[in-house]
N, CA, C and O of each residue as an XYZ file, in Angstrom:
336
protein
N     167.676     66.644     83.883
C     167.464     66.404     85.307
C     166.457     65.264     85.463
O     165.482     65.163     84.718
N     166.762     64.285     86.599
C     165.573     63.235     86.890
C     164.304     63.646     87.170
O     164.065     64.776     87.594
N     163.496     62.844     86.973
C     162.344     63.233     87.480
C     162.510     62.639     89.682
O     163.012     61.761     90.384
N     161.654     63.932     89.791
C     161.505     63.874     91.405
C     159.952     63.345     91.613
O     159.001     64.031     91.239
N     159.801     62.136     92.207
C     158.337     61.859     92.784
C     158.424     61.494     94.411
O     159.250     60.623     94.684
N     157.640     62.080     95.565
C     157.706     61.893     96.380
C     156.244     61.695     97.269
O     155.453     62.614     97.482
N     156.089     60.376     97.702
C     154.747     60.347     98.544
C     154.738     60.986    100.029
O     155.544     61.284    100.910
N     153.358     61.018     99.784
C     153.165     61.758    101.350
C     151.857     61.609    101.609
O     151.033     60.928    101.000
N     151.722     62.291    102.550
C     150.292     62.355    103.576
C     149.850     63.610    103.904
O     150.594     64.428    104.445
N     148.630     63.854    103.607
C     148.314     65.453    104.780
C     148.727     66.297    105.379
O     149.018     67.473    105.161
N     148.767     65.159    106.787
C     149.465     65.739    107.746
C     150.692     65.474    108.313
O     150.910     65.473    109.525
N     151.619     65.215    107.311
C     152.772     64.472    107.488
C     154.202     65.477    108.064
O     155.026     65.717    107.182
N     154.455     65.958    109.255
C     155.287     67.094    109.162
C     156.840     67.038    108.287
O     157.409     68.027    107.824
N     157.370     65.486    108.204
C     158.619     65.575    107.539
C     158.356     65.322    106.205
O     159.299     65.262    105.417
N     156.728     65.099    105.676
C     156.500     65.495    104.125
C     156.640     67.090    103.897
O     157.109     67.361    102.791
N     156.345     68.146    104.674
C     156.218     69.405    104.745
C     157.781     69.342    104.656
O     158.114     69.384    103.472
N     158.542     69.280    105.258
C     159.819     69.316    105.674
C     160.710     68.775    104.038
O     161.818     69.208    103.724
N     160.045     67.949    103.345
C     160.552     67.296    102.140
C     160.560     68.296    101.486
O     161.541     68.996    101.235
N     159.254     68.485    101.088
C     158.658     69.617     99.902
C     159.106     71.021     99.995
O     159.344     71.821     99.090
N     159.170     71.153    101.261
C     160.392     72.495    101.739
C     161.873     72.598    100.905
O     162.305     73.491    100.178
N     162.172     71.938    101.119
C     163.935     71.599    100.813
C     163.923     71.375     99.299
O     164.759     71.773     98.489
N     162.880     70.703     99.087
C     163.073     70.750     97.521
C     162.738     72.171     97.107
O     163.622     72.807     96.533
N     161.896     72.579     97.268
C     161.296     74.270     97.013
C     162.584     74.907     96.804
O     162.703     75.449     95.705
N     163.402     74.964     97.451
C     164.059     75.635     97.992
C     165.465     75.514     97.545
O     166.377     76.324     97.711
N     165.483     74.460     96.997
C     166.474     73.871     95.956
C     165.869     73.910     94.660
O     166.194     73.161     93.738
N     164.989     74.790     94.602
C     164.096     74.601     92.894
C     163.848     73.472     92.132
O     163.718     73.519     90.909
N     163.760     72.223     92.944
C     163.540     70.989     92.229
C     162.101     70.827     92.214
O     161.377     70.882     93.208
N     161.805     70.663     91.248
C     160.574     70.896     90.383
C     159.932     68.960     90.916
O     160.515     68.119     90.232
N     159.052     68.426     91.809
C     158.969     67.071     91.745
C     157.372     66.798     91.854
O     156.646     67.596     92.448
N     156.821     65.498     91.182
C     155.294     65.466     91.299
C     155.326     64.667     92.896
O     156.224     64.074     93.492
N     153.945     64.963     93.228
C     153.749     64.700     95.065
C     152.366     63.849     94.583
O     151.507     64.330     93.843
N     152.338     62.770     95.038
C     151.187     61.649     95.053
C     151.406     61.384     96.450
O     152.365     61.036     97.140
N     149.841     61.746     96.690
C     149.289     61.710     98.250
C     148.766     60.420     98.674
O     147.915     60.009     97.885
N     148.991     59.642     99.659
C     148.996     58.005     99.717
C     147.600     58.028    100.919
O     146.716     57.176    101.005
N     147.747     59.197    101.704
C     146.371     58.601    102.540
C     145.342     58.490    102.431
O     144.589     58.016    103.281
N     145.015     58.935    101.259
C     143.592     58.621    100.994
C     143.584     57.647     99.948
O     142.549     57.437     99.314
N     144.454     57.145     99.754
C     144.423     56.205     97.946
C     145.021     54.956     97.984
O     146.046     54.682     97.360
N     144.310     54.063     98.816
C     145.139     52.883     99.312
C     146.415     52.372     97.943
O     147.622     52.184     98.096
N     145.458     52.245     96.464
C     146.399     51.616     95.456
C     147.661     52.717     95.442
O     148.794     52.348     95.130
N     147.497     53.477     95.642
C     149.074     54.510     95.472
C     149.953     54.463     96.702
O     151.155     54.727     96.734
N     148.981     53.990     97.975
C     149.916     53.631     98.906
C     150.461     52.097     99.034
O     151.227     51.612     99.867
N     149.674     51.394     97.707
C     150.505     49.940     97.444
C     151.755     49.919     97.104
O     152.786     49.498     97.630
N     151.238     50.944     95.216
C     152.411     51.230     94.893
C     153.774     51.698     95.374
O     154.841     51.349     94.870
N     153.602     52.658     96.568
C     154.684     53.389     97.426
C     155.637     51.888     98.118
O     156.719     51.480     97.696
N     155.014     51.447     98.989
C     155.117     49.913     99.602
C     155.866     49.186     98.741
O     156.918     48.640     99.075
N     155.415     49.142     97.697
C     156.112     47.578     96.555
C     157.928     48.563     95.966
O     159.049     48.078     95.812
N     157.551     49.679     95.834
C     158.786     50.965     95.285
C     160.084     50.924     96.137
O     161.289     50.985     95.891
N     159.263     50.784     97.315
C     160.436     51.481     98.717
C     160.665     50.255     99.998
O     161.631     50.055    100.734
N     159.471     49.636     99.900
C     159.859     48.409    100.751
C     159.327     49.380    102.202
O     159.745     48.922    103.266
N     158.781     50.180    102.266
C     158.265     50.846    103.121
C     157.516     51.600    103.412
O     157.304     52.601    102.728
N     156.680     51.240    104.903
C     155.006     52.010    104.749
C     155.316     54.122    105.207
O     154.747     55.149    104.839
N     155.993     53.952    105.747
C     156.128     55.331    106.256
C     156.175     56.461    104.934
O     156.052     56.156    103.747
N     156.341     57.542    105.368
C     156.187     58.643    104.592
C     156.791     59.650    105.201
O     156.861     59.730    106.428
N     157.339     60.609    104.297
C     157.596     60.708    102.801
C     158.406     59.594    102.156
O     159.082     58.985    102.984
N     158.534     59.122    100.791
C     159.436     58.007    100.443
C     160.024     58.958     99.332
O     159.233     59.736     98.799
N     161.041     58.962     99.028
C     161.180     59.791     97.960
C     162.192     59.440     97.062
O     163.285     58.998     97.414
N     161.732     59.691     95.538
C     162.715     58.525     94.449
C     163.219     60.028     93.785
O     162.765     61.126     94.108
N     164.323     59.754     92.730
C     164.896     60.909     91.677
C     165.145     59.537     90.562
O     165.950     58.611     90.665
N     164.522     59.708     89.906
C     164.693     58.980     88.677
C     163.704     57.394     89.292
O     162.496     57.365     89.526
N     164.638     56.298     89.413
C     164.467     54.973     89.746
C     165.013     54.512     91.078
O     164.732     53.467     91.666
N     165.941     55.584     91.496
C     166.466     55.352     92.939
C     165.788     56.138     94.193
O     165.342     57.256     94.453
N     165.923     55.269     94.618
C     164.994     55.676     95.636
C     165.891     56.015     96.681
O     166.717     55.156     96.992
N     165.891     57.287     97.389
C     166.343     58.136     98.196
C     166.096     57.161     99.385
O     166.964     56.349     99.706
N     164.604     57.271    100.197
C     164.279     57.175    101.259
C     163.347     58.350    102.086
O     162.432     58.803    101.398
N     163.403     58.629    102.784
C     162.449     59.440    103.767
C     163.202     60.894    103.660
O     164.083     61.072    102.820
N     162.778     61.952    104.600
C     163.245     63.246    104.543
C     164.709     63.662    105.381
O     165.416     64.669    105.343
N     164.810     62.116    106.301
C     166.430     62.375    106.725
C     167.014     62.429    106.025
O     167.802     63.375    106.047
N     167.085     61.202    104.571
C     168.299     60.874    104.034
C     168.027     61.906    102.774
O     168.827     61.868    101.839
N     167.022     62.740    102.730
C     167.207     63.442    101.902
C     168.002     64.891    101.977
O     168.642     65.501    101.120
N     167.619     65.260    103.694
C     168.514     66.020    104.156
C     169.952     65.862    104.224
O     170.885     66.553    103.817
N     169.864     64.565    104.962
C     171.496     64.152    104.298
C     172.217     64.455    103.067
O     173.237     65.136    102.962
N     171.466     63.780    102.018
C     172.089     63.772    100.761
C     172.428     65.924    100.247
O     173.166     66.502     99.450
N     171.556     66.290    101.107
C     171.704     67.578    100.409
C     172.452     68.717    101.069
O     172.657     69.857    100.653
N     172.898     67.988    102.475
C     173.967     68.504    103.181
C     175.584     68.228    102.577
O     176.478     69.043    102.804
N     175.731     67.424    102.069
C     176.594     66.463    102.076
C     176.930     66.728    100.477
O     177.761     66.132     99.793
N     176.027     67.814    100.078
C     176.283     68.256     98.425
C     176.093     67.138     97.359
O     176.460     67.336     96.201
N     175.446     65.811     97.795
C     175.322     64.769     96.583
C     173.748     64.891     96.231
O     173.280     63.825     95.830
N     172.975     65.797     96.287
C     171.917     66.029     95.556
C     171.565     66.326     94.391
O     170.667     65.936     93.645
N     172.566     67.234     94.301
C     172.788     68.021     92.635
C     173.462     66.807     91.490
O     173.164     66.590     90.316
N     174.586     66.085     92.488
C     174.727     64.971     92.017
C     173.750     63.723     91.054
O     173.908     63.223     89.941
N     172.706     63.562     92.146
C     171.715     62.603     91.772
C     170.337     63.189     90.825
O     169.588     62.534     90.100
N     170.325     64.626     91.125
C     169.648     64.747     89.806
C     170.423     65.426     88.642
O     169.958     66.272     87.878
N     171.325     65.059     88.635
C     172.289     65.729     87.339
C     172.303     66.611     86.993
O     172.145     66.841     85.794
N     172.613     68.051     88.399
C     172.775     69.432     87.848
C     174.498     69.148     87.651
O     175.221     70.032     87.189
């Protein structure tokens, strides 16, 4: 299975909303918190091409935010992308 990394913030409600769905799908992913850590919120920026949050990658591809992750996991291509 890919590795899951997903940034976020505090108080971010569709980071809550991320980390939910993965839970919940038992995907095991590391969470690097960007508001307090400007260089990790560089890194996020230079990854995704975007400041918002959650950004969320499975391997090297980068998903996007918590819509398209909902998407992808409605739509049954989740299991897909991390190779269950």
């Amino acid at each position: 299975m890919h590795q899951v990394t997903i940034y976020t913030t505090q108080i971010c409600p569709y980071c809550t909303r991320a980390r939910n769905l993965l839970k919940r799908r038992e995907v095991e992913f590391d969470e690097i918190t960007v508001d307090q850590d400007p260089a990790q919120m560089a890194i996020m920026v230079e990854r995704s091409n975007r400041h918002t949050v959650p950004q969320i990658f499975i391997g090297d591809h980068h998903v996007g935010g918590y819509d398209d992750l909902a998407l992808l996991d409605a739509c049954g291509e989740l299991d897909e992308l991390l190779d269950r």
